[in-house]
C-alpha atoms as a printed R data frame, in Angstrom:
    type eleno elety resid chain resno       x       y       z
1   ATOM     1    CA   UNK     A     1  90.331  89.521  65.290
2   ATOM     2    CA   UNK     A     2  88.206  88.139  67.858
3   ATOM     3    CA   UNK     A     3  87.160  90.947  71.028
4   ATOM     4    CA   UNK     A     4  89.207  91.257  74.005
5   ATOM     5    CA   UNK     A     5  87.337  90.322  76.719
6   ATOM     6    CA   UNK     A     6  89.151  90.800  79.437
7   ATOM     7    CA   UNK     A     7  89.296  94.030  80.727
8   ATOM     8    CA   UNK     A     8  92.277  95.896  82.860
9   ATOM     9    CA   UNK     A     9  91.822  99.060  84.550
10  ATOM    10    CA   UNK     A    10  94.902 100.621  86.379
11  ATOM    11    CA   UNK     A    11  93.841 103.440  89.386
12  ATOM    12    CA   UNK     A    12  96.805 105.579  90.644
13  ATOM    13    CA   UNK     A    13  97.107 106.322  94.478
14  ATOM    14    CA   UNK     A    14  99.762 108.962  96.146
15  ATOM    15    CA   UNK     A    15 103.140 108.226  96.068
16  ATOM    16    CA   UNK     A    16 102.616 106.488  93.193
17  ATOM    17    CA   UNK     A    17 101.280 103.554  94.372
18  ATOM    18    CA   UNK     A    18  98.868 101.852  91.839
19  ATOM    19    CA   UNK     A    19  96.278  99.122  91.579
20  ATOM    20    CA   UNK     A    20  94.983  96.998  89.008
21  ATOM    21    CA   UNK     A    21  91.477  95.613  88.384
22  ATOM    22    CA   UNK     A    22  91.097  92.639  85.492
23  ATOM    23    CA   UNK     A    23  87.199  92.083  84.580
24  ATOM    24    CA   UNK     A    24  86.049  89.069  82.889
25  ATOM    25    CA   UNK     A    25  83.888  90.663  80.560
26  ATOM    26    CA   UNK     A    26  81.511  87.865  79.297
27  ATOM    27    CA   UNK     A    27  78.242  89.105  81.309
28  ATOM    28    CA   UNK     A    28  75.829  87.942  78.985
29  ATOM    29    CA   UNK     A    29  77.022  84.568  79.639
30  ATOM    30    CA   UNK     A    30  77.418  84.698  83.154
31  ATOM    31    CA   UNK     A    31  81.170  85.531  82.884
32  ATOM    32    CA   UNK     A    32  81.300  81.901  81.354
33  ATOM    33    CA   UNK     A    33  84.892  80.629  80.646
34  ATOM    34    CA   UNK     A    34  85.250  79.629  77.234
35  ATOM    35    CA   UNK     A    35  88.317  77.954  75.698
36  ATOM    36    CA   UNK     A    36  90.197  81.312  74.269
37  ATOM    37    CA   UNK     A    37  88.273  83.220  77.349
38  ATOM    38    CA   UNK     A    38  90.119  81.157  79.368
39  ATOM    39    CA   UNK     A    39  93.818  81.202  77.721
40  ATOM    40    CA   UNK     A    40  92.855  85.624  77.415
41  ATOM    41    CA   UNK     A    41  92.800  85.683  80.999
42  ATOM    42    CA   UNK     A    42  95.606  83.214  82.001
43  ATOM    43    CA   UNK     A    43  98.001  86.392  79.764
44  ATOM    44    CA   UNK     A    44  96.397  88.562  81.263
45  ATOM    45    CA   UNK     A    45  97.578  87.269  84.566
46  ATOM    46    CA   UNK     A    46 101.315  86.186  82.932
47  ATOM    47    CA   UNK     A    47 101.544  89.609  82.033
48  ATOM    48    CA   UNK     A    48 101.029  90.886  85.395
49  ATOM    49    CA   UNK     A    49 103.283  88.186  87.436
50  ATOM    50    CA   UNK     A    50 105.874  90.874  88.144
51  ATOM    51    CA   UNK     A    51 103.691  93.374  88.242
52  ATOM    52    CA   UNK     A    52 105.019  97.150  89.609
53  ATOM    53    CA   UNK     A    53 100.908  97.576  91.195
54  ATOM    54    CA   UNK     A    54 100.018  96.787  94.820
55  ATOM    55    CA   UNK     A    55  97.645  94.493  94.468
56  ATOM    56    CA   UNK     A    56  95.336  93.042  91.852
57  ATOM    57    CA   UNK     A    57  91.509  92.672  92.127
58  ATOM    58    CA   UNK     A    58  89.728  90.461  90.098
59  ATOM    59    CA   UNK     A    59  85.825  90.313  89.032
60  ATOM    60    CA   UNK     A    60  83.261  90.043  86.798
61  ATOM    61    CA   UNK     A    61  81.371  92.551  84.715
62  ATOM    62    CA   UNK     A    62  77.579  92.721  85.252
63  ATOM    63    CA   UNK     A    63  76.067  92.256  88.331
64  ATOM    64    CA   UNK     A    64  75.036  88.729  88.029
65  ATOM    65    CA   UNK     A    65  78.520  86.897  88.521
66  ATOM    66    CA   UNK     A    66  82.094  86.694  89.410
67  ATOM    67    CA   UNK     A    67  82.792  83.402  86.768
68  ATOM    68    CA   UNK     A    68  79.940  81.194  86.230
69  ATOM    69    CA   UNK     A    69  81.861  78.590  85.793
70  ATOM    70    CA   UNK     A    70  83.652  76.635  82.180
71  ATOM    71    CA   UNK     A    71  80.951  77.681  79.456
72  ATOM    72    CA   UNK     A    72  78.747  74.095  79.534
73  ATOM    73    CA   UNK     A    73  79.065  74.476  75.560
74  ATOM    74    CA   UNK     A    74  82.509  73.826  75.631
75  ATOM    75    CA   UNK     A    75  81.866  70.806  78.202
76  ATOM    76    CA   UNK     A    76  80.067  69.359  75.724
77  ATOM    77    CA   UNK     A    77  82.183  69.395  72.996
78  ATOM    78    CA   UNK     A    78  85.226  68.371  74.334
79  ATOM    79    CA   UNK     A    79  87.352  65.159  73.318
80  ATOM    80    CA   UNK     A    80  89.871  63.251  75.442
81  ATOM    81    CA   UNK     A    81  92.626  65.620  73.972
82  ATOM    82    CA   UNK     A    82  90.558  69.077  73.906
83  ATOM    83    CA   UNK     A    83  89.544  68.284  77.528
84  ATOM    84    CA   UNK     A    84  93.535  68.163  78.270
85  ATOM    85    CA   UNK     A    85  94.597  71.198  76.699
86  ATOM    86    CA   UNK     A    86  90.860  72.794  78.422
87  ATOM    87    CA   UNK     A    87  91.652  72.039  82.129
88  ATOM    88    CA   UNK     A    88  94.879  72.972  81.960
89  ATOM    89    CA   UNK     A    89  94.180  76.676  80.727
90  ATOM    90    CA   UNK     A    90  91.779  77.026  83.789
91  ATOM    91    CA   UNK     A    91  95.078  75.132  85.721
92  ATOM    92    CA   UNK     A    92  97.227  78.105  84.155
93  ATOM    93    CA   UNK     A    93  94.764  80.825  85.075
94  ATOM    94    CA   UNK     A    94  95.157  79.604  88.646
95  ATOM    95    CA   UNK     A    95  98.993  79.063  88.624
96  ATOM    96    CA   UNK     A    96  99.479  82.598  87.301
97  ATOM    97    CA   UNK     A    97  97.543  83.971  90.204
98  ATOM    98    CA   UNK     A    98  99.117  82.498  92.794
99  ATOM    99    CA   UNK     A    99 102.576  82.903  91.421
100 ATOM   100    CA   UNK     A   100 101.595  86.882  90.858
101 ATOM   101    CA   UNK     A   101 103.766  88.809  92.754
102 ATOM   102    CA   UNK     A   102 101.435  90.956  94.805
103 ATOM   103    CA   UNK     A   103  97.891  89.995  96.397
104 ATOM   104    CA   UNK     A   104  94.637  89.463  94.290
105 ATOM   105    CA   UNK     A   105  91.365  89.985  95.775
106 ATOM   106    CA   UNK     A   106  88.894  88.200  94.097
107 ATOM   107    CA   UNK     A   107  85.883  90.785  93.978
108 ATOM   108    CA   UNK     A   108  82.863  88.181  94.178
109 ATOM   109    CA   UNK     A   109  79.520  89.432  92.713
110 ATOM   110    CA   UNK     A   110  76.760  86.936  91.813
111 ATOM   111    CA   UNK     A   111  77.626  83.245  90.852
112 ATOM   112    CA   UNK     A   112  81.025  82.089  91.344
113 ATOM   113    CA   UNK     A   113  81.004  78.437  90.204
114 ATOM   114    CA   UNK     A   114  83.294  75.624  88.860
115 ATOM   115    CA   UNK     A   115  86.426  76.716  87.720
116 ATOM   116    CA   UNK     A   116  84.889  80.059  89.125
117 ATOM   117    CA   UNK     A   117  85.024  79.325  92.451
118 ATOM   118    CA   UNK     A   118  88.587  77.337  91.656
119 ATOM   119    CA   UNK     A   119  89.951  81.073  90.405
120 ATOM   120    CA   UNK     A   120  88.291  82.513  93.468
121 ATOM   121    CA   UNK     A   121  90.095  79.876  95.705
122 ATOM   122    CA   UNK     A   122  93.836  80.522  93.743
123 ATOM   123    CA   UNK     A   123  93.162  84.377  94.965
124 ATOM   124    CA   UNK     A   124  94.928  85.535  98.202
125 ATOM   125    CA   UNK     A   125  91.722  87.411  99.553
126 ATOM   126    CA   UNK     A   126  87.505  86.932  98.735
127 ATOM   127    CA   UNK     A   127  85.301  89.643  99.128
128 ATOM   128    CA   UNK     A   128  81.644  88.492  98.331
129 ATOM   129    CA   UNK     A   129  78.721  90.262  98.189
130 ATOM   130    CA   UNK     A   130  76.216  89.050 100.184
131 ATOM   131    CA   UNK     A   131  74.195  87.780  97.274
132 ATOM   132    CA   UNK     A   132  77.005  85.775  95.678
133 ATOM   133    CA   UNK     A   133  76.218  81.933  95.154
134 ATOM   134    CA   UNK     A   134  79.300  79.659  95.369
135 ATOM   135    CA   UNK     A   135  79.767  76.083  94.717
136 ATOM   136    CA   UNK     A   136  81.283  73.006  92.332
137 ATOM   137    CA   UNK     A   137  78.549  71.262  90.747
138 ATOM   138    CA   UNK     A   138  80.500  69.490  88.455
139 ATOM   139    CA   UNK     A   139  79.486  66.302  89.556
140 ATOM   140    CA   UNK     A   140  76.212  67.235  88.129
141 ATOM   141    CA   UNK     A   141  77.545  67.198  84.468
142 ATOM   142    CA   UNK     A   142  79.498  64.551  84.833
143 ATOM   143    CA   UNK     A   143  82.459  65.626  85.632
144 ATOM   144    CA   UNK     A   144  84.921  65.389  88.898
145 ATOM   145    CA   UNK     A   145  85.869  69.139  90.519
146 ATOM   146    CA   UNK     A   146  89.703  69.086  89.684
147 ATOM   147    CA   UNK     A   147  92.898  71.296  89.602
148 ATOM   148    CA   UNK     A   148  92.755  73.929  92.136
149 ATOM   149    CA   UNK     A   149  90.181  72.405  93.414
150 ATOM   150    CA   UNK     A   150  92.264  70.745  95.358
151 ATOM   151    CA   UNK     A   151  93.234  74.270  97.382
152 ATOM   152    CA   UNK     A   152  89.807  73.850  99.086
153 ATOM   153    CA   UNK     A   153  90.431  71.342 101.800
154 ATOM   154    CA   UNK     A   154  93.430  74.461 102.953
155 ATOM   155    CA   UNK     A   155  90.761  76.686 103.404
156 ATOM   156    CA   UNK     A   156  87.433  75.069 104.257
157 ATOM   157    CA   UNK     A   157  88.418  71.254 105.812
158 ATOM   158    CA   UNK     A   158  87.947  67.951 104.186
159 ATOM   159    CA   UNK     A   159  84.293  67.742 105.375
160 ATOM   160    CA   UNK     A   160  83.487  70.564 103.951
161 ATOM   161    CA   UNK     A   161  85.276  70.169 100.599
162 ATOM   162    CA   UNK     A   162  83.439  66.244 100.345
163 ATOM   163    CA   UNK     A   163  80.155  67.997 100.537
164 ATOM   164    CA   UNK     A   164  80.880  70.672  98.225
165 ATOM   165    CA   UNK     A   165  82.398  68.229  95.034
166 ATOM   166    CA   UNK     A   166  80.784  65.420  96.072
167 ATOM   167    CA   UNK     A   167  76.858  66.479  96.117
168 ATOM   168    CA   UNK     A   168  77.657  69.719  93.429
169 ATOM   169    CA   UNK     A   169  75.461  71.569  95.924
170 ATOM   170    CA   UNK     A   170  75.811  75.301  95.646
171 ATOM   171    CA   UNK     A   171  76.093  77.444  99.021
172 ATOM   172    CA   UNK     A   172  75.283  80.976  99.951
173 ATOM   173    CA   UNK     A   173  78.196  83.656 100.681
174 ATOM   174    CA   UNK     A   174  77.081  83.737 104.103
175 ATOM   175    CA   UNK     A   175  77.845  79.808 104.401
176 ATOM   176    CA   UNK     A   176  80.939  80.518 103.066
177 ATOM   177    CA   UNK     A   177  82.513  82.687 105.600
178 ATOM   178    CA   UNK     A   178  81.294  80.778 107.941
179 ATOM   179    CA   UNK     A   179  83.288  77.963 106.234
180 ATOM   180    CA   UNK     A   180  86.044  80.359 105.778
181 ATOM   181    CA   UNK     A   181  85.931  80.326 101.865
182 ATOM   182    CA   UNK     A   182  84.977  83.817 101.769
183 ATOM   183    CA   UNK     A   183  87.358  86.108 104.094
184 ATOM   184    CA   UNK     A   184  85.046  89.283 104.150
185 ATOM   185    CA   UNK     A   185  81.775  89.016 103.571
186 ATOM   186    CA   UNK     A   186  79.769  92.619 102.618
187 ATOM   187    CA   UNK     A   187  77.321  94.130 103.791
188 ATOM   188    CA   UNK     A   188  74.182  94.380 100.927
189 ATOM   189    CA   UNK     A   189  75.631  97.191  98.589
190 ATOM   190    CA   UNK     A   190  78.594  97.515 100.144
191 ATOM   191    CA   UNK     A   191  80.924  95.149  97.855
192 ATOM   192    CA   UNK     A   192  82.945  97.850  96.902
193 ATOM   193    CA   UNK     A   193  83.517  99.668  99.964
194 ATOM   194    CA   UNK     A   194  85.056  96.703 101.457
195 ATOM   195    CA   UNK     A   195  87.021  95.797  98.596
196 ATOM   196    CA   UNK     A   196  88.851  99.441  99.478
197 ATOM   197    CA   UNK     A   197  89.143  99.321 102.841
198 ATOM   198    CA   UNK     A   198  91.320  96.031 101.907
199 ATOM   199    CA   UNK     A   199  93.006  97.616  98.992
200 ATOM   200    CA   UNK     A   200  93.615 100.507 101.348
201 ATOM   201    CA   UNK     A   201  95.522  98.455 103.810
202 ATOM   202    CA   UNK     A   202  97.746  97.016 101.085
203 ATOM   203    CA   UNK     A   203  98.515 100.538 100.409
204 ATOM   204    CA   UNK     A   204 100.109 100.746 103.629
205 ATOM   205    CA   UNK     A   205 101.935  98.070 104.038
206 ATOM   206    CA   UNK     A   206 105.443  97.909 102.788
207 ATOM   207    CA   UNK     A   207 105.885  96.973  99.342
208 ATOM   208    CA   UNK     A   208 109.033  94.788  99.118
209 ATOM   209    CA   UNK     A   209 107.483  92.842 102.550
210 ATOM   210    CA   UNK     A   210 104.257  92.229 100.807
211 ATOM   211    CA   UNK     A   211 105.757  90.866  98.169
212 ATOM   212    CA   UNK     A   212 108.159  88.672  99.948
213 ATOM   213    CA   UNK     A   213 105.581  87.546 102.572
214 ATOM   214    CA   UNK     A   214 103.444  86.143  99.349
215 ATOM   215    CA   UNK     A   215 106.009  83.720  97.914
216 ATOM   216    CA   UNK     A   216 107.149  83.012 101.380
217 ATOM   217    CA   UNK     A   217 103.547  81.581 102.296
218 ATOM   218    CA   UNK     A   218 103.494  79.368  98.827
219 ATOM   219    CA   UNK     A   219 107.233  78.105  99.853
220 ATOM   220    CA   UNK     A   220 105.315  76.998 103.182
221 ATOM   221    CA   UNK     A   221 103.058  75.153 101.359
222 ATOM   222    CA   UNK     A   222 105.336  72.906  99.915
223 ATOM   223    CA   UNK     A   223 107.891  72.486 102.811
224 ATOM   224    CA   UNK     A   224 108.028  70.844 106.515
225 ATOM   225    CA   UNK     A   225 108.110  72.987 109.087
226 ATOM   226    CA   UNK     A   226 111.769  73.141 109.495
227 ATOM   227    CA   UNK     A   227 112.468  74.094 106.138
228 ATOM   228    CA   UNK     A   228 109.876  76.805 106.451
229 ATOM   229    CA   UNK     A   229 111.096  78.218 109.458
230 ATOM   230    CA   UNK     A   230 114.848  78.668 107.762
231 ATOM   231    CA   UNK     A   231 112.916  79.854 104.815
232 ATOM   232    CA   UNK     A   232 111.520  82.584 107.199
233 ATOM   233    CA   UNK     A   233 114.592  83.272 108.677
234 ATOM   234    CA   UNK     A   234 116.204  84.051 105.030
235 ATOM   235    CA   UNK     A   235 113.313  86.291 103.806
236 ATOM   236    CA   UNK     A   236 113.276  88.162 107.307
237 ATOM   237    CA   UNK     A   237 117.438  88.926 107.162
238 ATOM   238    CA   UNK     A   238 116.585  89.588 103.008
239 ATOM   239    CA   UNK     A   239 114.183  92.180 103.408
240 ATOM   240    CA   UNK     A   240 117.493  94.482 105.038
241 ATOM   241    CA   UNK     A   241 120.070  93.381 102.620
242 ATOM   242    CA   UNK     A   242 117.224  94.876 100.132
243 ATOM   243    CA   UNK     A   243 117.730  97.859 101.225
244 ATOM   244    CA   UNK     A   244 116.237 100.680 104.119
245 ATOM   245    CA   UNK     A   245 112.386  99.486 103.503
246 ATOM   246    CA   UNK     A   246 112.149  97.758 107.086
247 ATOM   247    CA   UNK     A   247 113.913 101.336 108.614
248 ATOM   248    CA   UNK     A   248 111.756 103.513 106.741
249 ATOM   249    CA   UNK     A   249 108.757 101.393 108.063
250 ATOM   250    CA   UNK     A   250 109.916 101.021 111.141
251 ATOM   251    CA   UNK     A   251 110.488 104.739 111.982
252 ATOM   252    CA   UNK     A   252 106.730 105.663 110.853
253 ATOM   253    CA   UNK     A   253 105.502 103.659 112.752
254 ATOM   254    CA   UNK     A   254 107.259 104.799 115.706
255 ATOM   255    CA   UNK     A   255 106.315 108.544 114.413
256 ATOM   256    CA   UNK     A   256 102.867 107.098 114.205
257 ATOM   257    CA   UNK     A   257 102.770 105.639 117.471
258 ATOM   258    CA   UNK     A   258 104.225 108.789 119.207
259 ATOM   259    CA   UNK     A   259 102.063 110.833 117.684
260 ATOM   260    CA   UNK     A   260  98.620 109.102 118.782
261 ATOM   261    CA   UNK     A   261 100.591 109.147 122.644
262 ATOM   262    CA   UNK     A   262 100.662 113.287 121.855
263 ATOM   263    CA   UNK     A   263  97.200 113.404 120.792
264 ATOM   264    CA   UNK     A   264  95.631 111.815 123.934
């Protein structure tokens, strides 16, 4: 039987509230995504689609990377009908964590390349150290940058996105929140304090709403505006005929509120 090597931690908060972390736990290869590396971590990610946690966080053991990328060994071995069934296991990875019903934070430490940066980019929220090194040098082994790839002209612009696939250039974290690839961007050692203050806030916001605001933002995706407005409208009157969540909510916050007023 072949090692499991990806890893999934579970930390409990009060009122039993939990998170789960999923490590890619290849570091003496950079994190590297093998063929059965790849399929291992697109279960791991099936297995958590309906998830009871808060949110998910995803990295990469070691210090030196997030996912370096498809292992370059298995690039060069592939056939027309291996390179198929390849892609789309890093295209399953990707689906899984989008359609996963809570956020995942992609915890970005070191190189975060190829289908790397294509996980990183199916993620809700990256968190990158300031040391990380992003980019999509595919072009550089022949190859065109391709499934969720194709998420990066959402977040970064088409001009942006041409530069990245089409001179396999790699950029800095720092360039990348500037882009807006990388949506909090550490300060040096601090990776995993902001990862918390992050997980923290999920903590806090209503579980049912989270969830519902999630698959309401990849419905918007897909739909004109129209549709997504009465899509919003449905989710908004759902989230009471689910029960008391938006009056328990609502009433701590007004506690909340009045309180700070008494403190002042």
């Amino acid at each position: 039987m072949k090692p499991t090597r990806i890893l999934t931690n579970w930390t409990d908060y009060p009122l039993g509230k939990r998170i789960v972390e999923v490590v890619v736990d290849r570091p003496d290869k950079l994190n590297a995504l093998d063929f059965d590396l790849t399929v291992e971590l697109a279960q791991a990610f099936a297995q958590l689609r309906d998830t009871q946690a808060c949110a998910v966080i995803l990295t990469g053991a070691g210090d030196n990377a997030f996912i370096g990328g498809a292992d370059v060994n298995i690039l060069r071995e592939l056939t027309p009908d291996t390179a198929r069934e390849y892609i789309t296991a890093v295209h399953q990875v990707c689906d899984n964590i989008r359609r996963c019903a809570v956020p995942v934070i992609a915890r970005i430490n070191g190189y975060c390349l190829g289908a790397g940066l294509e996980i990183a980019a199916a993620c809700d929220i990256r968190i990158a150290e300031p040391d990380a090194v992003l980019g999509m040098p595919e072009t550089k082994v022949g190859l065109p940058s391709v499934v969720e790839a194709a998420l990066l002209p959402r977040l970064i612009g088409w001009g942006h996105t041409r530069w990245m696939l089409l001179t396999g250039e790699n950029i800095t974290a720092a360039k990348g929140a500037q882009w807006g690839l990388i949506d909090v961007l550490a300060a040096e050692g601090d990776l995993d304090t902001s990862v918390q203050a992050t997980v923290r806030s999920f903590l806090s916001a209503a579980p049912n709403a989270v969830r519902v605001q999630k698959a309401l933002m990849r419905d918007w995706e897909k739909l004109s505006l129209a549709d997504s407005i009465d899509r919003g409208i449905d989710a908004f009157v759902g989230c009471y005929e689910a029960g008391d969540e938006p009056r328990i909510y609502v009433e701590a916050f007004l506690a909340d509120r009045q309180h700070a007023k008494a403190q002042r």
